[in-house]
Structure formats: C-alpha cells, structure tokens
C-alpha positions as CSV (number, residue, x, y, z in Angstrom):
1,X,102.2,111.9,146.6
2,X,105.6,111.0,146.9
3,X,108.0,111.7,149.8
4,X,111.6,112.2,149.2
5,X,114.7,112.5,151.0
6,X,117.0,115.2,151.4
7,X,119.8,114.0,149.2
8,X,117.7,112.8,146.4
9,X,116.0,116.5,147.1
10,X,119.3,117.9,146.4
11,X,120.3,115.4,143.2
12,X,116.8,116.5,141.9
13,X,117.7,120.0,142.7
14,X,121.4,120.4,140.9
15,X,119.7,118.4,137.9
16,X,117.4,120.9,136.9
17,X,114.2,119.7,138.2
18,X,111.1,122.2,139.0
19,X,111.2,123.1,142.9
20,X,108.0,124.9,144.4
21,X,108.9,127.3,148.0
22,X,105.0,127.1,149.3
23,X,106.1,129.7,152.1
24,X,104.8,133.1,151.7
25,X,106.7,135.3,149.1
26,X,108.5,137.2,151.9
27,X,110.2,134.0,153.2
28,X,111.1,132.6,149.5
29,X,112.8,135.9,148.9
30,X,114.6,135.9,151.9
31,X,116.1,132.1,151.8
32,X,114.4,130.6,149.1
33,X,116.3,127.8,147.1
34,X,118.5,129.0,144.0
35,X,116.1,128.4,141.3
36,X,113.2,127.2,143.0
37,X,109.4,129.4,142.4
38,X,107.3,130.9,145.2
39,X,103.5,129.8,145.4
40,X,102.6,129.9,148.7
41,X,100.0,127.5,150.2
42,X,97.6,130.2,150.5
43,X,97.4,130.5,146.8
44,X,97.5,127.0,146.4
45,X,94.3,126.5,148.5
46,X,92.5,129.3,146.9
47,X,92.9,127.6,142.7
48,X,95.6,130.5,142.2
49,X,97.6,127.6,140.5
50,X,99.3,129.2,137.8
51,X,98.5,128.2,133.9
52,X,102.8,127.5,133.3
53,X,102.9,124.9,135.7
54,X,102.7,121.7,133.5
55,X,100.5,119.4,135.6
56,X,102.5,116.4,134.3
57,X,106.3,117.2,134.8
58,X,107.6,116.3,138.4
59,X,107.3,119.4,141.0
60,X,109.4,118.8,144.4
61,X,107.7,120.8,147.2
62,X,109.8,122.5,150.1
63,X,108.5,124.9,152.7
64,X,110.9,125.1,156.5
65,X,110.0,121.3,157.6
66,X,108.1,119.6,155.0
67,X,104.2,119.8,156.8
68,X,102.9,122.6,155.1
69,X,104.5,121.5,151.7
70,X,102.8,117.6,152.5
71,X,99.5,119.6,153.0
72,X,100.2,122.1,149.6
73,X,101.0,118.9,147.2
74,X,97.3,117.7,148.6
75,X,95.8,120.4,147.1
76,X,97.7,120.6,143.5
77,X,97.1,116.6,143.5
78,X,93.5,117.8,143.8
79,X,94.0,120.3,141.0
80,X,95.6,117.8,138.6
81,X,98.8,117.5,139.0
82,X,100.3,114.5,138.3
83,X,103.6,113.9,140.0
84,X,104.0,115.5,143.3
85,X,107.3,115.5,145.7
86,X,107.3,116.2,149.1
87,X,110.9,116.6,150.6
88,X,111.1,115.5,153.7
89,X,112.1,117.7,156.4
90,X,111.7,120.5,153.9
91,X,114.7,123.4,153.9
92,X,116.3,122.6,157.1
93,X,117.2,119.1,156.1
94,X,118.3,120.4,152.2
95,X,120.5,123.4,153.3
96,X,123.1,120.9,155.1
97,X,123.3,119.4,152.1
98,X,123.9,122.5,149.3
C-alpha cells in the first residue's frame, strides 16, 4: 500500500480520482469529502466490499487521521485490490488544503 501526502491527496482529489471515507456513514455525511464514497471499515472487515469498486483503478483512503484508513486498505489489499492509497494524516491534514 501506498502512503501519500496531503497535497498530492488533494491533486488526486480535484483530478477526479476515486476517494473512499472508511468512517462510519454518519461521519462521511457530516464532513465527508466532496465526491468521495462511504464504506466504513466495519464493512470492509466483514467482505461487504461492494461489486462497482474496480479492484484495479487507484482508490485513496481517508478516515480523521489516516490509522484506521492504513488498517482498512489492509483489508481491501487482502480482497484484491490492486492499488491502494493511504493519505497521510487523513482529513485533518486534507481540509487545510481544499
């Protein structure tokens, strides 16, 4: 898994790429980013790994810090996926930036 800074979060960000909130629901409607899905770790741990997400096209992971999110792009390594992001210092360090 890869580990990414906040800027080249953001660049990644305004250019479209797929950005994964791995918070519960409740938080990602609250102060999710613009654009980004919900699939909370939870779900993630339990296989609940939805069939749309192409396992080969980058996915940059965010939760408040960037633990759980390092811990969630385990897990979808472990179910296939192919290229996994982690931003570090998840939302906190991104919002600053926006």
């Amino acid at each position: 898994m890869r580990s990414v800074s906040p800027a080249d979060a953001v660049l990644a960000l305004r250019a479209g790429a797929r950005f994964v909130d791995v918070r519960s629901v409740r938080q990602h409607a609250r102060d999710g980013l613009p654009g980004s899905r919900s699939l909370p770790l939870e779900a993630i741990q339990a296989g609940e790994v939805p069939d749309d997400l192409d396992r080969d096209e980058p996915v940059y992971l965010v939760c408040d810090r960037g633990a759980i999110s390092e811990l969630a792009g385990l897990y979808l390594e472990q179910a296939g996926f192919t290229v996994v992001a982690n931003v570090r210092g998840g939302l906190l360090a991104i919002r600053p930036l926006l």
